[in-house]
N, C-alpha and C positions, 0 to 999 in steps of 0.2 A: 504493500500500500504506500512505500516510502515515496516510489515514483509520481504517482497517479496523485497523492495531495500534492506534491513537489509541482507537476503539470499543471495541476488547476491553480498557482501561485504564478508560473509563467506565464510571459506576455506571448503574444506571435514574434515579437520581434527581435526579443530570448532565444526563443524556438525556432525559427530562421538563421540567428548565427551559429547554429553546430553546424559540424562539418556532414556531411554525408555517412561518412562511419558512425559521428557519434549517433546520427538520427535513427541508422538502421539500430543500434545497440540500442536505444531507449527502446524504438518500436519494440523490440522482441522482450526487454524486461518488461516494458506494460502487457504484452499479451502474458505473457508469465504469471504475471500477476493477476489478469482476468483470470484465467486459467486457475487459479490458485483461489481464488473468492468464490468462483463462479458454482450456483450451488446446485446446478443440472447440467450434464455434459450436454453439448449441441452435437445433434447429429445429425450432418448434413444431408440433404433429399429432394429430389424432384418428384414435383404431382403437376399433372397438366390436367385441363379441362376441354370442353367442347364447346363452353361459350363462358362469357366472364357472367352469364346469372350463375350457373353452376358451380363458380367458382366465390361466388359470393354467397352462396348457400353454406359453402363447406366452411366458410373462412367464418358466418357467423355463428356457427356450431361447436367450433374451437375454445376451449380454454386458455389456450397454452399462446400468450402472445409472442414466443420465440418461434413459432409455426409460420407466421406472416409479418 
């Protein structure tokens, strides 16, 4: 979490002067950190419909707003 409140204290323009390395290195420690909080694995999926009423049927039947 040390990242993620560090981030929301930075500006953009903080955040703009890392170098390209340092930027990839955060990225990966915040996803670490998602990762690490995150209190449902995502597991990634495709569902296709046949028209978007169909697909708005299914979507208002869902609980889970990590689905859509």
């Amino acid at each position: 979490m040390r990242n993620l409140k560090k981030l929301k204290s930075d500006t953009m323009e903080d955040t703009l002067a890392l170098s390209p390395q340092e930027r990839v290195r955060l990225a990966e420690s915040l996803y670490q950190e998602i990762v690490h909080i995150q209190k449902k694995r995502f597991k990634p999926f495709v569902k296709s419909f046949s028209s978007f009423e169909e697909y708005e049927k299914w979507k208002a039947r869902q609980k889970d707003p990590w689905l859509w």
